[in-house]
Structure formats: structure tokens, C-alpha cells
N, C-alpha and C positions, 0 to 999 in steps of 0.2 A: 153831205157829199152828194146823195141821192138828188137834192134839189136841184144843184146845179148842172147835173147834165138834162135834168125837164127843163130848164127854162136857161138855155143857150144867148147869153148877152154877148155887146160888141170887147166887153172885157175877157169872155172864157173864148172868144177864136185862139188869143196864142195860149189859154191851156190846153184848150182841145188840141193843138197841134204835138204840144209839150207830151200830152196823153199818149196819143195816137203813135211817137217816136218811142216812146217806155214799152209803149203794148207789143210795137213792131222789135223791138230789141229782146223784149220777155221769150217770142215768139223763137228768134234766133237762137236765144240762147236754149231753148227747151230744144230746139233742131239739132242743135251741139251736144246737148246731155244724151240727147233719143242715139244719134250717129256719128259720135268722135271721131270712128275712120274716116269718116268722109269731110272733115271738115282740115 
């Protein structure tokens, strides 16, 4: 797993994207657990 975010090919642009959606959703959702009122 390690290797392929060091050596970035034209086949991991759509995982990196794919990543990049999970990470930013991971994030929302940990904003949801931290402050339910507000969501």
C-alpha cells in the first residue's frame, strides 16, 4: 500500500481521487461524532 502512494502512476490519479473523497468523508463524519448539535 506504502508503495503506491511513493510512486504516483497515471492509473492511481482516479485512486488518489477515490482516497482523497473517503479521507474528506472520514473527516465529516469525525465533525458529526465531535458536534451532533450542530450538524
Amino acid at each position: 500500500m506504502s508503495e503506491i502512494k511513493k510512486k504516483p502512476s497515471a492509473k492511481s490519479g482516479k485512486a488518489k481521487k477515490q482516497a482523497m473523497k473517503a479521507d474528506r468523508q472520514a473527516k465529516e463524519i469525525k465533525k458529526e461524532t465531535r458536534k451532533p448539535d450542530e450538524a
